[in-house]
N, C-alpha and C positions, 0 to 999 in steps of 0.2 A: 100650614106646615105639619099639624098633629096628624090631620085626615089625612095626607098625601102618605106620610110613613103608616100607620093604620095601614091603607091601601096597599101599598110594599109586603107589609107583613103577610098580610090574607095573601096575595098572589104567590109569597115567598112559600107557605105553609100548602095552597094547592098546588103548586109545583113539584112538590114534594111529596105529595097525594099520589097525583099523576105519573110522579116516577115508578113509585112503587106498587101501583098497576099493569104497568108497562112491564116492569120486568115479571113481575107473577105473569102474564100472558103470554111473554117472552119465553116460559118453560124455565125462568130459574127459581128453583124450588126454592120456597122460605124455609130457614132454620125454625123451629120453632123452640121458645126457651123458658115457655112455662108448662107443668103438665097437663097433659102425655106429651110427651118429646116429641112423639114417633110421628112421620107425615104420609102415612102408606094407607092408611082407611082400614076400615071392618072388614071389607072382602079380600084384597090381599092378606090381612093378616089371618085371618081363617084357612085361606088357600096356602100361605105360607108354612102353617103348620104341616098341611099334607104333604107337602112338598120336601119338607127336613124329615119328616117319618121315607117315604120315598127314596129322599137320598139317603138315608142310613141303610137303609135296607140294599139299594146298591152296594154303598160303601162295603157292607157287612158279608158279601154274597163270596168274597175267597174266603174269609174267616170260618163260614159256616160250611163252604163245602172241604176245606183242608180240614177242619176241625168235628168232620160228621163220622159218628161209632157205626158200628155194625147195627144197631139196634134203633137206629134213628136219632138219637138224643146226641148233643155235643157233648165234647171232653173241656178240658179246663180252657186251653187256645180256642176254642172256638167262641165258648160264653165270654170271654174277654174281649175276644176281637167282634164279635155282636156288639155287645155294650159299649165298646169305644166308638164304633162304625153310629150306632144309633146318639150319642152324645155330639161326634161331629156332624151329623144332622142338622143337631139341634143348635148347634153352633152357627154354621156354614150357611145356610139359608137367610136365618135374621141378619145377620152383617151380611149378605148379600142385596139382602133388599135396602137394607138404611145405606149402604153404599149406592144402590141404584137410586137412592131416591135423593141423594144430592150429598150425604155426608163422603168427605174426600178422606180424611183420616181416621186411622185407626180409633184415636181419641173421641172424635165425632160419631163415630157409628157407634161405642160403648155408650153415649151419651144417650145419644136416641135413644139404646135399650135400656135406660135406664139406670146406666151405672153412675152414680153420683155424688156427689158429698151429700152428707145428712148429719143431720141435729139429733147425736146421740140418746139426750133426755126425750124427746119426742121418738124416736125409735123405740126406748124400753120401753114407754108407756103404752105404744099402740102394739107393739108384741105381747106383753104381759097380757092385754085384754085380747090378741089374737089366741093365745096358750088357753085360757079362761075359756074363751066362746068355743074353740075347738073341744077341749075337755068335755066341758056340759055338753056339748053336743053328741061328742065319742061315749060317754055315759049313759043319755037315753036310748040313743040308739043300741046299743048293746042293752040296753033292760028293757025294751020297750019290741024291738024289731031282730036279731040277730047277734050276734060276737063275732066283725068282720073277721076272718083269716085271708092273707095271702100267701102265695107259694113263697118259698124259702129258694131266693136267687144266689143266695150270697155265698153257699157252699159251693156252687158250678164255678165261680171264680177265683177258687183255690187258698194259695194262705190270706191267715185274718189282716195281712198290711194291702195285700191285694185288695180285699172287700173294703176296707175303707177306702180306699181309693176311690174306689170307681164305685160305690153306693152312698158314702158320705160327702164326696168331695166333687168327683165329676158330674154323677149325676145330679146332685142338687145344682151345680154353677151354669148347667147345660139347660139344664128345664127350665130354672127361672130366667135366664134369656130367653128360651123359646116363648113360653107361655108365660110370664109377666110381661116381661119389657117388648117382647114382639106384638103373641096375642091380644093382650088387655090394653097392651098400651093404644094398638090400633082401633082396636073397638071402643076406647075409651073417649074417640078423636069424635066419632059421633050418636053415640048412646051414655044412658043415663050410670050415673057408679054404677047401681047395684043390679043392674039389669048387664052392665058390661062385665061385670064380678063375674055374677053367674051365668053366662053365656061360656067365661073362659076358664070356667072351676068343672062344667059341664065336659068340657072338650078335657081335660085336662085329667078328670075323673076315669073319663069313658075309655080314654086310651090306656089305662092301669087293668081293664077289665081281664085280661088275660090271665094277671097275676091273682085273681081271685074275685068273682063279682060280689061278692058280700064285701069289700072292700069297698066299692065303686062310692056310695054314698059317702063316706067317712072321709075318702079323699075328695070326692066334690065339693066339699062342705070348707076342706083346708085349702085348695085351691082358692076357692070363694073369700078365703079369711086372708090368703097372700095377696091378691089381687088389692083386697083395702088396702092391707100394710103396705106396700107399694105408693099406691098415692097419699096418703095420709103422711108419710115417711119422704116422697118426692125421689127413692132410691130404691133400686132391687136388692141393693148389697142387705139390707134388712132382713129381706125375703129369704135371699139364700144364708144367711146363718139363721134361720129357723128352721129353713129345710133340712141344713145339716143337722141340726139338735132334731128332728123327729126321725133323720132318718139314721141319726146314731143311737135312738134309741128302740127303733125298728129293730136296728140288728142286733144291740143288745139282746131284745127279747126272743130273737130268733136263735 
């Protein structure tokens, strides 16, 4: 009587095996609920990126041309409507793909990218030593190699409630969707941390370069440091109040 239930068991346990092959082959995507959330791989999320730069630059193309001077350079409407046009990019693309890739709502697809509860004392802990590593690093570099400068955006976008807006608030909430919880997270699904870190601190850096290439290093490096705090944290919301805190103190110093 022991063996025959044993027997039951085993077949009860690969039936249940069985299922859940069936349906993965079946094309129903698995949730996934330990990190990386995200089920879309390395190459889509690489290609995703170009894709939300792309679509911003659509997005952006009345803004820039209602908004174009005599002299080529935009007025205060045009750098506004750039900057939003490029933040809904960065939006619109990642929750399009975590939606194509099986998440049905809203709540699901923030998941995927990342957005999550997290364990406040383990957040300060692994920011503090992100602030640390960034610093040392922002130091040698500037004694060792150059004193990044980048271009001063935040004047084309008019009054000072305006620039926090859309340099403290939108752009950090837009970027760390894009390239944490999209990029890293994808790449994270099959390469090693630190090799997925800086693959998406690299992408993440090299797109800034406009704004200054002596820059490029110092933000590839903080990239690379959000990418940890991210999974270390298991949440982006960490990431983007970091973001905000360097990019309010960006503007401060601007």
């Amino acid at each position: 009587m022991k063996r025959r239930r044993v027997l039951v068991e085993r077949e009860t346990w690969e039936t249940a095996g069985d299922m859940e092959v069936n349906l993965a082959v079946g094309g129903v995507e698995q949730q996934p609920r330990r990190f990386p959330y995200s089920n879309w791989g390395p190459w889509v999320a690489v290609l995703g990126v170009f894709l939300a730069l792309g679509t911003g630059l659509v997005i952006g193309i009345p803004a820039a041309i209602l908004g174009a001077e005599a002299d080529g350079d935009l007025n205060t409407f045009g750098n506004i409507g750039v900057q939003l046009a490029t933040a809904i990019g960065f939006l619109m693309v990642p929750m399009a793909i975590a939606a194509q890739r099986g998440a049905e709502t809203v709540r699901e697809i923030l998941r995927r990218l990342g957005v999550q509860r997290f364990k406040v004392s383990t957040a300060l802990k692994w920011t503090a030593a992100a602030i640390g590593a960034y610093l040392l690093f922002a130091m040698a570099y500037s004694l060792l190699v150059t004193v990044p400068e980048q271009e001063d955006i935040a004047e084309g976008f008019g009054p000072i409630p305006v620039q926090i807006l859309l340099i403290v608030f939108v752009a950090s909430i837009s970027e760390e969707i894009c390239f944490r919880g999209m990029l890293f997270g994808g790449l994270r699904e099959r390469l090693p941390r630190f090799v997925a870190a800086l693959i998406a601190g690299v992408i993440f850096g090299a797109l800034h370069a406009l704004t200054g290439i002596s820059a490029v290093p110092p933000l590839i490096a903080f990239g690379f440091l959000l990418a940890l705090l991210y999974e270390k944290t298991g949440s982006i919301v960490p990431c983007i109040l970091l973001h905000m805190l360097n990019n309010s103190v960006a503007l401060l110093a601007q």
